[in-house]
MOPAC internal coordinates of N, CA, C and O (Angstrom, degrees):
PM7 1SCF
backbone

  N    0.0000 0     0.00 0     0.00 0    0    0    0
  C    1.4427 1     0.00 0     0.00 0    1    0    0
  C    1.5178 1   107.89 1     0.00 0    2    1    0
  O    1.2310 1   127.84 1   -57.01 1    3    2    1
  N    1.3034 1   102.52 1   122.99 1    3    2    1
  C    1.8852 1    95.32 1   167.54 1    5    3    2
  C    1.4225 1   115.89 1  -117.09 1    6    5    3
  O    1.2310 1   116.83 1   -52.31 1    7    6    5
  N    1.7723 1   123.63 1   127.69 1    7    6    5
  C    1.0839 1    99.24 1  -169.92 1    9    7    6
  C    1.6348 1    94.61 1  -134.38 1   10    9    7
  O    1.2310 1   127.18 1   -35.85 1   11   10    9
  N    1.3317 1   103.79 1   144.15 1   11   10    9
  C    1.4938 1   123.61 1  -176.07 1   13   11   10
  C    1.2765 1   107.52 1  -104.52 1   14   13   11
  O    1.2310 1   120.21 1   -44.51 1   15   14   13
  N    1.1478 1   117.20 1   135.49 1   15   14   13
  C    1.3314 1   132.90 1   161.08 1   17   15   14
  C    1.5315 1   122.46 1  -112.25 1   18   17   15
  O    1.2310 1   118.07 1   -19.84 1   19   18   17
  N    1.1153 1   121.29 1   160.16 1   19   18   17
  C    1.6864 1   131.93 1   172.34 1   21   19   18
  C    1.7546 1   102.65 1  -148.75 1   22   21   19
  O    1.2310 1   135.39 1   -37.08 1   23   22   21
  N    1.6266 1    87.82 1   142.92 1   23   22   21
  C    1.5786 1    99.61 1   148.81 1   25   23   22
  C    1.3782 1   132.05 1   -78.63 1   26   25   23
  O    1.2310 1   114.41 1  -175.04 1   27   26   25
  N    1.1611 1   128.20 1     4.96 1   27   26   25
  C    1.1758 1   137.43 1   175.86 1   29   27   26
  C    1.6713 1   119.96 1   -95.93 1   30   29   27
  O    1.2310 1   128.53 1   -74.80 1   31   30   29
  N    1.5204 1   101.18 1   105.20 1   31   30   29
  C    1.7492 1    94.26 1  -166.90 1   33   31   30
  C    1.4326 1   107.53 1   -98.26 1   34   33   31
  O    1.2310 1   114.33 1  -132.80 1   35   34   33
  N    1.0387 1   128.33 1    47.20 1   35   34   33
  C    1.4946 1   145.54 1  -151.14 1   37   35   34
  C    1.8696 1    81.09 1  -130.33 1   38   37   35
  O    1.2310 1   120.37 1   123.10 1   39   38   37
  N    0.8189 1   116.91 1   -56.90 1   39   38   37
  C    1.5812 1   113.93 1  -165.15 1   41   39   38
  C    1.0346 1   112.09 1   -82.68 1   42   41   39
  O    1.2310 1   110.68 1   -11.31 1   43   42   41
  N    1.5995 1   135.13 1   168.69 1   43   42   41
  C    1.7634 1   139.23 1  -161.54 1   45   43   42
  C    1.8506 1   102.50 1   -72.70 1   46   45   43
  O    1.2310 1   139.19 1   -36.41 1   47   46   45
  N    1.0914 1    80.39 1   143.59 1   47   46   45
  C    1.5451 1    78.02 1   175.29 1   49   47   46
  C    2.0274 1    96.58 1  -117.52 1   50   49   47
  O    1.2310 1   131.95 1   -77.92 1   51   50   49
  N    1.1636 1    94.53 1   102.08 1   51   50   49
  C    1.5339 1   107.20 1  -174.46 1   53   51   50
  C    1.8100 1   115.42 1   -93.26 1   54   53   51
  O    1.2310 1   114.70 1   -49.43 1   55   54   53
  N    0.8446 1   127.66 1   130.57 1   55   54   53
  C    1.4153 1   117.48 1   163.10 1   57   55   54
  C    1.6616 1   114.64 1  -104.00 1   58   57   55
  O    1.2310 1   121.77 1   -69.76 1   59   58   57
  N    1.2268 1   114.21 1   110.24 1   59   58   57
  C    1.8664 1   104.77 1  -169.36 1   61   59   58
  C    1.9448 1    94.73 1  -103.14 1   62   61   59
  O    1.2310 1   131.11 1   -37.52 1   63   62   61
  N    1.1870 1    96.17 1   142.48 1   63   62   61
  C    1.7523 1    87.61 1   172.59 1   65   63   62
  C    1.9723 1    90.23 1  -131.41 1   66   65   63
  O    1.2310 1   136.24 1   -40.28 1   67   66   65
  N    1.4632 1    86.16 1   139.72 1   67   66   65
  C    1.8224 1    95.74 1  -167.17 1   69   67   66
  C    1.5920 1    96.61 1  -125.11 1   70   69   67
  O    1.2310 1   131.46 1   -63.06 1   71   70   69
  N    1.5282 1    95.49 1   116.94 1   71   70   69
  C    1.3912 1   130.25 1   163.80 1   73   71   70
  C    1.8097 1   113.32 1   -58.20 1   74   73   71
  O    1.2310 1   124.86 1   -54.52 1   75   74   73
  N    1.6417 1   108.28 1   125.48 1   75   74   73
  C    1.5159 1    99.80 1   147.13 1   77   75   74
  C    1.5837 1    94.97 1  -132.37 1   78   77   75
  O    1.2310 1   122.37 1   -51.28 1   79   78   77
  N    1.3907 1   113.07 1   128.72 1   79   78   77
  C    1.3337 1   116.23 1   175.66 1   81   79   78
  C    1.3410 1   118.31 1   -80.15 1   82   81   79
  O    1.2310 1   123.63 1   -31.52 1   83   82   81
  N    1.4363 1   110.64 1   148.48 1   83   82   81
  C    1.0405 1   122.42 1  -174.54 1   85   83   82
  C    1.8050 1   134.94 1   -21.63 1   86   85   83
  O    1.2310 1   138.68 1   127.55 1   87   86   85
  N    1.2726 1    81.39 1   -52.45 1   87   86   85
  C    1.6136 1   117.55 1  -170.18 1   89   87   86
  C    1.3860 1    97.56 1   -81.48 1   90   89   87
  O    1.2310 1   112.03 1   166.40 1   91   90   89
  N    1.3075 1   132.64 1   -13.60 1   91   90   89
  C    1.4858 1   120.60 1  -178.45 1   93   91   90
  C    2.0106 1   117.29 1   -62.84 1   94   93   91
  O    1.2310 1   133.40 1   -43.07 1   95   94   93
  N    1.3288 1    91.71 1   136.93 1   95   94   93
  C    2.2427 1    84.65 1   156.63 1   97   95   94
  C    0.9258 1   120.25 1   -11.09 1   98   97   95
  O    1.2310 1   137.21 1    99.19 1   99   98   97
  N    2.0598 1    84.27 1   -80.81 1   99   98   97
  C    1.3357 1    98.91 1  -148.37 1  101   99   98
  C    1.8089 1   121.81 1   -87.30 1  102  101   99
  O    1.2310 1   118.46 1   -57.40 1  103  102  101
  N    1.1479 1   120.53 1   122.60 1  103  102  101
  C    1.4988 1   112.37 1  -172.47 1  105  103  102
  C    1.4309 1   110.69 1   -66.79 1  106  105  103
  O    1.2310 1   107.34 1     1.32 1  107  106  105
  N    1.2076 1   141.20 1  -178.68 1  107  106  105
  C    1.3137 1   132.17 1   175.34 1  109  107  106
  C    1.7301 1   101.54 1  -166.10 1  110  109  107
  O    1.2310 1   128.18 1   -80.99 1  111  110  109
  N    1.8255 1   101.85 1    99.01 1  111  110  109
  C    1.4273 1   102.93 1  -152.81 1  113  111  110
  C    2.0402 1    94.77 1   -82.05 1  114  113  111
  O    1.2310 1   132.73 1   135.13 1  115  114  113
  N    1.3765 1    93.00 1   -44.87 1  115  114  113
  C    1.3685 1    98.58 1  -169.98 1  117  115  114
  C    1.5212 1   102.38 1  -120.13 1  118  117  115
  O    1.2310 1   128.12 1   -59.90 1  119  118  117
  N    1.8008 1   101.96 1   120.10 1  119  118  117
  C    1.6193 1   118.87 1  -176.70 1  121  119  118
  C    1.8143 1   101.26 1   -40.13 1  122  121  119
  O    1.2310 1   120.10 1   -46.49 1  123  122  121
  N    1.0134 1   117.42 1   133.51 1  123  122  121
  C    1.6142 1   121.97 1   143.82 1  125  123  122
  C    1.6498 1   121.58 1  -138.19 1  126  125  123
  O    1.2310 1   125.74 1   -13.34 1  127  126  125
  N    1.3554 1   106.57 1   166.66 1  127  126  125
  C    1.3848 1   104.33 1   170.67 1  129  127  126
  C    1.6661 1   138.86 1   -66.28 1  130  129  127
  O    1.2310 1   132.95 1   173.59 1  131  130  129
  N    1.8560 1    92.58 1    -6.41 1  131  130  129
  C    1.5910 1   114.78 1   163.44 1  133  131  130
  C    1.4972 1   117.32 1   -95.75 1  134  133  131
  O    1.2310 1   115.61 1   178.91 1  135  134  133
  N    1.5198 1   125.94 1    -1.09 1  135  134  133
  C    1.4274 1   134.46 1   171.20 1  137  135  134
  C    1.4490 1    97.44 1   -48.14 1  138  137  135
  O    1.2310 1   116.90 1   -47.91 1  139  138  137
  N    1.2753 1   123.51 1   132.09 1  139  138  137
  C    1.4951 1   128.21 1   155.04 1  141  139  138
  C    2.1331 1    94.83 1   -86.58 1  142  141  139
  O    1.2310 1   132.59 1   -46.56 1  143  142  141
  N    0.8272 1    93.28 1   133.44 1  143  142  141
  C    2.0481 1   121.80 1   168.62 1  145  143  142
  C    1.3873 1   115.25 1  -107.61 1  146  145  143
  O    1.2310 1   121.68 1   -40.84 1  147  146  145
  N    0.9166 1   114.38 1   139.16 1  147  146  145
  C    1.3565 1   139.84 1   163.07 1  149  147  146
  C    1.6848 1   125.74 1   -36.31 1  150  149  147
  O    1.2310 1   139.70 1    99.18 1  151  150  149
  N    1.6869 1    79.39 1   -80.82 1  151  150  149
  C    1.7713 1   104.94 1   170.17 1  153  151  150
  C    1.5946 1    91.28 1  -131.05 1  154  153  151
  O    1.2310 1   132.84 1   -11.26 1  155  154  153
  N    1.2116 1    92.79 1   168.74 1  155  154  153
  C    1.7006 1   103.46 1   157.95 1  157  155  154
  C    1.9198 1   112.11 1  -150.43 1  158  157  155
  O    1.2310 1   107.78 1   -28.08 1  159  158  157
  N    0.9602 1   140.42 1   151.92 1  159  158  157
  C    1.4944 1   136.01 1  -177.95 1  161  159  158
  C    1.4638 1   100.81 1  -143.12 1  162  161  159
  O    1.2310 1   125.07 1   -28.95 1  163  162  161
  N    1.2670 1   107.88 1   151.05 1  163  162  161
  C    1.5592 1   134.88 1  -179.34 1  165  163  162
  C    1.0268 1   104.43 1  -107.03 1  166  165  163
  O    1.2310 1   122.04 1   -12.17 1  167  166  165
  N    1.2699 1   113.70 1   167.83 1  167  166  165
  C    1.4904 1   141.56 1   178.66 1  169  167  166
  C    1.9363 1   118.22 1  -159.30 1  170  169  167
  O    1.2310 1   129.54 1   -75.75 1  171  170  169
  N    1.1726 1    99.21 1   104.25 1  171  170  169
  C    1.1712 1   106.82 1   176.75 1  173  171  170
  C    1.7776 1   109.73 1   -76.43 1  174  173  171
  O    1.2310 1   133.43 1   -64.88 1  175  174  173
  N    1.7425 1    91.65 1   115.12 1  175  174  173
  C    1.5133 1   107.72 1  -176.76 1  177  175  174
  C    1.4941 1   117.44 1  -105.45 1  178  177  175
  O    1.2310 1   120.81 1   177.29 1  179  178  177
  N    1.4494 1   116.06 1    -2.71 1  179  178  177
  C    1.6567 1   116.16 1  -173.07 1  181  179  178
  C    1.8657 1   100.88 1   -58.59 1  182  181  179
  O    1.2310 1   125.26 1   -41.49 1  183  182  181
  N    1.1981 1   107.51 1   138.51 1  183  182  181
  C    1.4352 1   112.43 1   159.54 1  185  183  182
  C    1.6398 1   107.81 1    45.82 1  186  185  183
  O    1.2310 1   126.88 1  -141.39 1  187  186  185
  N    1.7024 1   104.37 1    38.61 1  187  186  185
  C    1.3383 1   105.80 1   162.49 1  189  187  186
  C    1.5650 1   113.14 1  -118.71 1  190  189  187
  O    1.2310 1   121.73 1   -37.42 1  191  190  189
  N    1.3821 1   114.28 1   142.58 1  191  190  189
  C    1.5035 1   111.22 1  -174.68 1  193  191  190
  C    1.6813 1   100.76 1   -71.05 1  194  193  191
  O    1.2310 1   117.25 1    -6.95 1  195  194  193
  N    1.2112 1   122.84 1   173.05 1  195  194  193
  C    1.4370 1   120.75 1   179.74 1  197  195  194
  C    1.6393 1   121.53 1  -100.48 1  198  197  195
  O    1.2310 1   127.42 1  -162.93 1  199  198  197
  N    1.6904 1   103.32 1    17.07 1  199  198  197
  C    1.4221 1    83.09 1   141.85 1  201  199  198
  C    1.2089 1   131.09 1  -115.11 1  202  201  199
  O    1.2310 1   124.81 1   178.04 1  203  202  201
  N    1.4348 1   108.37 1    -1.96 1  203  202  201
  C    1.5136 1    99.05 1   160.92 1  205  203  202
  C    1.6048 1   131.02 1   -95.61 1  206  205  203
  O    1.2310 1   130.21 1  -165.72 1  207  206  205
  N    1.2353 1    97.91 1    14.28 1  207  206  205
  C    1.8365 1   108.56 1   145.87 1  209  207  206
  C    1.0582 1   117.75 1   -86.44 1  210  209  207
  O    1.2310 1   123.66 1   158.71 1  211  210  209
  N    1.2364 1   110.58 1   -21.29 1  211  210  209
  C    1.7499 1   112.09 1   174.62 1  213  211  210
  C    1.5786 1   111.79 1   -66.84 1  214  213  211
  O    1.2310 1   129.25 1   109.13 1  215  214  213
  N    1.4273 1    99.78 1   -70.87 1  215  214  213
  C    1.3108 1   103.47 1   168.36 1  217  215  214
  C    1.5031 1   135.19 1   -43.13 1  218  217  215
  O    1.2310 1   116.61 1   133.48 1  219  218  217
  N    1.2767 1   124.05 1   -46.52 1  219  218  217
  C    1.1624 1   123.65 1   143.33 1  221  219  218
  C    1.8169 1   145.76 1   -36.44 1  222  221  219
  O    1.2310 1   130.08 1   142.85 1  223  222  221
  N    1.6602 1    98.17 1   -37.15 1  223  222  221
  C    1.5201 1   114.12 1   156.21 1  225  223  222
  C    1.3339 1   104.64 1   -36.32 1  226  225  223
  O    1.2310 1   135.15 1   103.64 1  227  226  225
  N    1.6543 1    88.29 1   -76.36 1  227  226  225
  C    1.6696 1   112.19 1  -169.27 1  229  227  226
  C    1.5142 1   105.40 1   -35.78 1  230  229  227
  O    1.2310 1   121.61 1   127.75 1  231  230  229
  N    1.2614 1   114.52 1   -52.25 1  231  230  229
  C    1.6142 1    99.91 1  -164.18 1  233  231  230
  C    1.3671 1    98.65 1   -67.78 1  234  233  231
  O    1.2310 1   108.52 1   117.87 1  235  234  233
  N    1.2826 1   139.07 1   -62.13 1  235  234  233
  C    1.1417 1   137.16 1  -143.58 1  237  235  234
  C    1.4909 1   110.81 1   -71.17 1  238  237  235
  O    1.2310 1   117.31 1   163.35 1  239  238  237
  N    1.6382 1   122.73 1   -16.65 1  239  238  237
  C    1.2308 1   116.37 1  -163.16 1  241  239  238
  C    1.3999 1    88.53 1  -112.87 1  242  241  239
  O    1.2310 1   112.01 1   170.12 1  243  242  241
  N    1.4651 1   132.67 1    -9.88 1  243  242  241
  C    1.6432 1   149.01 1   166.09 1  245  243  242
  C    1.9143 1    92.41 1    74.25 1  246  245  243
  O    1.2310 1   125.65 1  -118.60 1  247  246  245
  N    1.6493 1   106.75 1    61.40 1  247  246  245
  C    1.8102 1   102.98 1  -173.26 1  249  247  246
  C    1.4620 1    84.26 1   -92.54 1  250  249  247
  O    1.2310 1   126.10 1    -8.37 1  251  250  249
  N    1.0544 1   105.88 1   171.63 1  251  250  249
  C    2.0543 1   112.35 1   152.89 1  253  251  250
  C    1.4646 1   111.78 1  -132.28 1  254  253  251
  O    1.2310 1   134.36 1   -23.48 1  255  254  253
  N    1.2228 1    89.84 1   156.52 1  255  254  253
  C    1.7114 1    96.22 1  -178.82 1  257  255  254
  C    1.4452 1   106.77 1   -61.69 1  258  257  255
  O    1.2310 1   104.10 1   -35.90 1  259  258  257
  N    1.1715 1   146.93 1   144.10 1  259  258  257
  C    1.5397 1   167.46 1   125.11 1  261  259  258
  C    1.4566 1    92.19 1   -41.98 1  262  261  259
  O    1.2310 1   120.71 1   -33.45 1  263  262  261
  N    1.3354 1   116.25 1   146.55 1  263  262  261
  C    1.6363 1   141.22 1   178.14 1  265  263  262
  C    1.7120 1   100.26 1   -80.91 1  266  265  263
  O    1.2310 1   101.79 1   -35.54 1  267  266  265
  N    0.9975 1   150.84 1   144.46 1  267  266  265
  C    1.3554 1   144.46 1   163.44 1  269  267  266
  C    1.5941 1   101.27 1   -83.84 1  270  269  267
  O    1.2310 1   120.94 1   -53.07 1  271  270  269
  N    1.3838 1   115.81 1   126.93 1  271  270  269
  C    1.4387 1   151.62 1   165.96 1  273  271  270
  C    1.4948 1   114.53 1   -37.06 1  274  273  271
  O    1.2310 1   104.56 1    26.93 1  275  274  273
  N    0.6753 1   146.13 1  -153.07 1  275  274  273
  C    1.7125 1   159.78 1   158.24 1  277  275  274
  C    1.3807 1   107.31 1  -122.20 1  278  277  275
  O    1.2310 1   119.85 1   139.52 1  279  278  277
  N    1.4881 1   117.90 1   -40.48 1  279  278  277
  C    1.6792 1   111.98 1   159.91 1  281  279  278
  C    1.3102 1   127.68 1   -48.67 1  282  281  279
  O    1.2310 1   130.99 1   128.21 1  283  282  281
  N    1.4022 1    96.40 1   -51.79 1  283  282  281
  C    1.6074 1   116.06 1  -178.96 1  285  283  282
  C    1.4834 1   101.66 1   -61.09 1  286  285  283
  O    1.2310 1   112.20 1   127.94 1  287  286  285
  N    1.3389 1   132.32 1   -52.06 1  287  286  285
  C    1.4388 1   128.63 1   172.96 1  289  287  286
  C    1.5399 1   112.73 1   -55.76 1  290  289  287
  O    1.2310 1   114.38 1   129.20 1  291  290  289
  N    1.3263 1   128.25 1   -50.80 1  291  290  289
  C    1.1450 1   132.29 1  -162.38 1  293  291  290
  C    1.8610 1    99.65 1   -74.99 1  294  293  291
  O    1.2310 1   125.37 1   148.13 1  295  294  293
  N    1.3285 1   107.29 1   -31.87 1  295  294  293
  C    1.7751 1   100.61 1  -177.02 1  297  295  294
  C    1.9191 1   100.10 1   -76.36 1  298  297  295
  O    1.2310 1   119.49 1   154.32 1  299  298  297
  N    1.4555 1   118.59 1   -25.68 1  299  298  297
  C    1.4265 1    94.43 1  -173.05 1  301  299  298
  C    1.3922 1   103.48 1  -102.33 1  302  301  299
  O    1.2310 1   110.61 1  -175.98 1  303  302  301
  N    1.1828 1   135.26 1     4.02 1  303  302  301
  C    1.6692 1   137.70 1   142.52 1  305  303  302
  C    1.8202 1   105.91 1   -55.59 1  306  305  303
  O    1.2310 1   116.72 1   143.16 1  307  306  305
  N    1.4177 1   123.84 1   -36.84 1  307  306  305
  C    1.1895 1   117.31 1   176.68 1  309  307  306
  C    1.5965 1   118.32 1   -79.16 1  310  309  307
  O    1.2310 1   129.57 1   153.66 1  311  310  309
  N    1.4108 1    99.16 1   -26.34 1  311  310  309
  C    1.4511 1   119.53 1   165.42 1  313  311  310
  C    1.6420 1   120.92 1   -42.29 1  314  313  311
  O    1.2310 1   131.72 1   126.12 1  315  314  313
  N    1.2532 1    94.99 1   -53.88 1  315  314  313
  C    1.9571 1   127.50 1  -136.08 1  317  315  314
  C    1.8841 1    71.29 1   -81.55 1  318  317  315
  O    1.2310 1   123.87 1   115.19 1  319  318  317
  N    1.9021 1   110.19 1   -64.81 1  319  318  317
  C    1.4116 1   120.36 1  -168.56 1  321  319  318
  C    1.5335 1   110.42 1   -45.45 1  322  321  319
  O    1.2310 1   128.93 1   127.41 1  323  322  321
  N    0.9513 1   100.41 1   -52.59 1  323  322  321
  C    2.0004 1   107.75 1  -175.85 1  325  323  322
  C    1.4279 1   101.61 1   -58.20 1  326  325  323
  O    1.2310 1   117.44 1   124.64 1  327  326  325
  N    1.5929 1   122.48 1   -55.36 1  327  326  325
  C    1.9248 1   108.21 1  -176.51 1  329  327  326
  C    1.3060 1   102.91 1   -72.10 1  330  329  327
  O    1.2310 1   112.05 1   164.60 1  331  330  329
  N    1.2334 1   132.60 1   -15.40 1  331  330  329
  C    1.6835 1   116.82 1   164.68 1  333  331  330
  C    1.3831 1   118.76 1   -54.94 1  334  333  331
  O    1.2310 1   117.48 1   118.57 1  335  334  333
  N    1.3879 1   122.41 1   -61.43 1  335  334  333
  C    1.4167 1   134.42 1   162.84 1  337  335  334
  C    1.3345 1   111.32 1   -42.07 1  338  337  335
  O    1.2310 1   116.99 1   142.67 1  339  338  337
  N    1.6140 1   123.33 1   -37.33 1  339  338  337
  C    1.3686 1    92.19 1  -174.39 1  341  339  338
  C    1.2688 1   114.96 1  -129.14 1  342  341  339
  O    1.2310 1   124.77 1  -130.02 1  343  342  341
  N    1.3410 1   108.45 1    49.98 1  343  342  341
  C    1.1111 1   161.72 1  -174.46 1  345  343  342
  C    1.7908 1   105.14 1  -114.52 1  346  345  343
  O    1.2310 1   129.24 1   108.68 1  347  346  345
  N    0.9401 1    99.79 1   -71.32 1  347  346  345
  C    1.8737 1   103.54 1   163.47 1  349  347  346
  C    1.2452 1   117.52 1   -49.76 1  350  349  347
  O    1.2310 1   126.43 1   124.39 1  351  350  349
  N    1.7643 1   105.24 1   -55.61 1  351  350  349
  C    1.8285 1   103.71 1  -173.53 1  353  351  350
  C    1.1209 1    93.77 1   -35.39 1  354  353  351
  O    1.2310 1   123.28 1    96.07 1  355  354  353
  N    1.6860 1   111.31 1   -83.93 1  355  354  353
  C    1.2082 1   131.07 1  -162.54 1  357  355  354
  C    1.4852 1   126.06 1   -13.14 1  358  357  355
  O    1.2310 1   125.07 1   125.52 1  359  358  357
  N    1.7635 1   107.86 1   -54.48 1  359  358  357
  C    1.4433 1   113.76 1   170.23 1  361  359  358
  C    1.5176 1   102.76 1   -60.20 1  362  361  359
  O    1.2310 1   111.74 1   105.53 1  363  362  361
  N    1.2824 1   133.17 1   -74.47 1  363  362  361
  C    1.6891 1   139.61 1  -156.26 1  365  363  362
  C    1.6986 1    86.69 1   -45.61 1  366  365  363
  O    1.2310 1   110.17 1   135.24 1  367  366  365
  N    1.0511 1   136.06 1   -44.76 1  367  366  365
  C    1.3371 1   124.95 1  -167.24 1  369  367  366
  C    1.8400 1   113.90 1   -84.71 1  370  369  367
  O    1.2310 1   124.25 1   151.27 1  371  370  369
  N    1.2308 1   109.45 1   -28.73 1  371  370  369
  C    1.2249 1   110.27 1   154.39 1  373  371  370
  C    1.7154 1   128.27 1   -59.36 1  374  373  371
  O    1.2310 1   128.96 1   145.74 1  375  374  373
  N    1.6867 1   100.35 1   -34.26 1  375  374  373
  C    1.9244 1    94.85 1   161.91 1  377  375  374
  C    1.1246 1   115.35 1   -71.34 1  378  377  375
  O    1.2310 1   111.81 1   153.45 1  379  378  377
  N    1.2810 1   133.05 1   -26.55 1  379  378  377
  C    1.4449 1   144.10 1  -160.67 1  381  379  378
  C    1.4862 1    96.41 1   -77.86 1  382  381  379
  O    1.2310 1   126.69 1   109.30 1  383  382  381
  N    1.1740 1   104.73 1   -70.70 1  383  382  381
  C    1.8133 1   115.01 1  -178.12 1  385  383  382
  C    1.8382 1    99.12 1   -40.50 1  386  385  383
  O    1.2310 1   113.37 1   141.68 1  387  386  385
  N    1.3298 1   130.14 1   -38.32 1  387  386  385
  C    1.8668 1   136.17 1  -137.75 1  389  387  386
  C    1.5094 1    80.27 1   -93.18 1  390  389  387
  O    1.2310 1   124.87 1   128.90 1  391  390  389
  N    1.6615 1   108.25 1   -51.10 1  391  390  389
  C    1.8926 1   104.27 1   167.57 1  393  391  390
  C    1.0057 1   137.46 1   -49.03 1  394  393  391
  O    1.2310 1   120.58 1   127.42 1  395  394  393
  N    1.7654 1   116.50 1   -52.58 1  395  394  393
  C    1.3828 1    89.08 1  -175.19 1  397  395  394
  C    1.4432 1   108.80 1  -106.19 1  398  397  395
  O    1.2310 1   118.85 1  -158.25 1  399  398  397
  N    1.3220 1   119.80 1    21.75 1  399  398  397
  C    1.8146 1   107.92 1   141.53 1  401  399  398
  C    1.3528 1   115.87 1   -73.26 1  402  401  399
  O    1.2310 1   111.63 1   143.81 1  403  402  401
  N    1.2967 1   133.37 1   -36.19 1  403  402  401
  C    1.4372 1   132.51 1   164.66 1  405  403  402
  C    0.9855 1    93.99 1   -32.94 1  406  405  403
  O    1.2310 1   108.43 1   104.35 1  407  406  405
  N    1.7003 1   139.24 1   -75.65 1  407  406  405
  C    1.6476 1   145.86 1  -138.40 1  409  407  406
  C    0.8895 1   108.53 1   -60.92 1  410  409  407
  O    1.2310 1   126.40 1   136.00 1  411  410  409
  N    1.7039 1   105.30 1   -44.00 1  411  410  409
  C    1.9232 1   104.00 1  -167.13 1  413  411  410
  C    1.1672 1    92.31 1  -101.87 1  414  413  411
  O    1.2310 1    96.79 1   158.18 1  415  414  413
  N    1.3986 1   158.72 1   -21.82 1  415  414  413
  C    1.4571 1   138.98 1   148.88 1  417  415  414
  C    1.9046 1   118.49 1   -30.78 1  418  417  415
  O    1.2310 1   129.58 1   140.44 1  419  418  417
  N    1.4903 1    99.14 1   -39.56 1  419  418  417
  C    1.6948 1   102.72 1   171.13 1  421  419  418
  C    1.2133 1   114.23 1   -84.38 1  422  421  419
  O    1.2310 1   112.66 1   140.78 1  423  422  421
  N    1.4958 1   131.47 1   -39.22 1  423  422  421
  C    1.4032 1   128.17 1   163.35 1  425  423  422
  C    1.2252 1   112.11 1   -39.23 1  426  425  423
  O    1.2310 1   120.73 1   101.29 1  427  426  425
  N    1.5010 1   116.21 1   -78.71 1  427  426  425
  C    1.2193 1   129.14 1  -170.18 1  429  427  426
  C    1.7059 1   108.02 1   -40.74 1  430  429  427
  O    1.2310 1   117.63 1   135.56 1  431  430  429
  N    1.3302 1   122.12 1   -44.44 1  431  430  429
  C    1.6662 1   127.66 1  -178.38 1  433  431  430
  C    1.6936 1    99.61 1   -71.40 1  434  433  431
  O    1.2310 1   120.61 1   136.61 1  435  434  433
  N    1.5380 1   116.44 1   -43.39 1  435  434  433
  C    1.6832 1    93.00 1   177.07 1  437  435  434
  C    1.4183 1   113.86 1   -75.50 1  438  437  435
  O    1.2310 1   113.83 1   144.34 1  439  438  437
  N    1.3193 1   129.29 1   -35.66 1  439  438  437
  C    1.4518 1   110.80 1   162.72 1  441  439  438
  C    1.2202 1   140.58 1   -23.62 1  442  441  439
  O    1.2310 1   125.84 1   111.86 1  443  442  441
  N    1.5756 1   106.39 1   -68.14 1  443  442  441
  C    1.3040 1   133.08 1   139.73 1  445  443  442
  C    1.8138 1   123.41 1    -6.17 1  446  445  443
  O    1.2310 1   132.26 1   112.48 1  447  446  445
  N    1.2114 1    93.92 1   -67.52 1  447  446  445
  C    1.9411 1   106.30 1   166.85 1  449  447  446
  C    1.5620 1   125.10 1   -65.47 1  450  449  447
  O    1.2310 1   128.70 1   149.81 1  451  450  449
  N    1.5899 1   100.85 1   -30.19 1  451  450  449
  C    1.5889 1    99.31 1   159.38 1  453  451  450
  C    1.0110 1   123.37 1   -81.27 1  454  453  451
  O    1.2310 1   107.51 1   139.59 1  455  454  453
  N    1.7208 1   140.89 1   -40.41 1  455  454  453
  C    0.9422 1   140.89 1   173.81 1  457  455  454
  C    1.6920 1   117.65 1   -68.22 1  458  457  455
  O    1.2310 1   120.10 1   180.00 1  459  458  457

């Protein structure tokens, strides 16, 4: 897969996905811009929400959704639990950090008054 980006949102925002079929010669282990392809197809992505690029993938590459597992459920419930927690750290350490710049913001100002 090669994927380009720009800061410039003035220009197409294309998604191309490039086919080498099975049955071809030539193998093509690692994508380049000298890969000969098969097919290749676009997808016009400007000012599209992402599920109907999704959906559109889907058609064009003919994928189907997979059913989600009980693993697959049970790992992003373990997922979901872990960014909650650190999700919390994060805050408790954000009061911690808001304190002791408070402290040395007041240190630093009574110093200040003695000197």
């Amino acid at each position: 897969m090669i994927i380009k980006r720009s800061d410039d949102q003035s220009s197409p925002a294309i998604l191309s996905i490039s086919y080498k079929l099975p049955d071809s010669s030539q193998a093509v282990e690692e994508p380049s811009k000298e890969a000969v392809y098969d097919k290749i197809e676009t997808i016009d992505m400007k000012n599209k929400d992402a599920e109907t690029i999704m959906n559109k993938l889907m058609a064009v590459t003919k994928a189907q959704q997979i059913p989600t597992t009980s693993e697959d459920t049970r790992q992003l419930e373990e997922f979901d639990a872990h960014h909650a927690v650190v999700k919390a750290s994060s805050a408790r350490n954000a009061i911690i950090v808001a304190e002791k710049r408070k402290s040395t913001k007041l240190l630093e100002s009574a110093k200040a008054k003695i000197a």
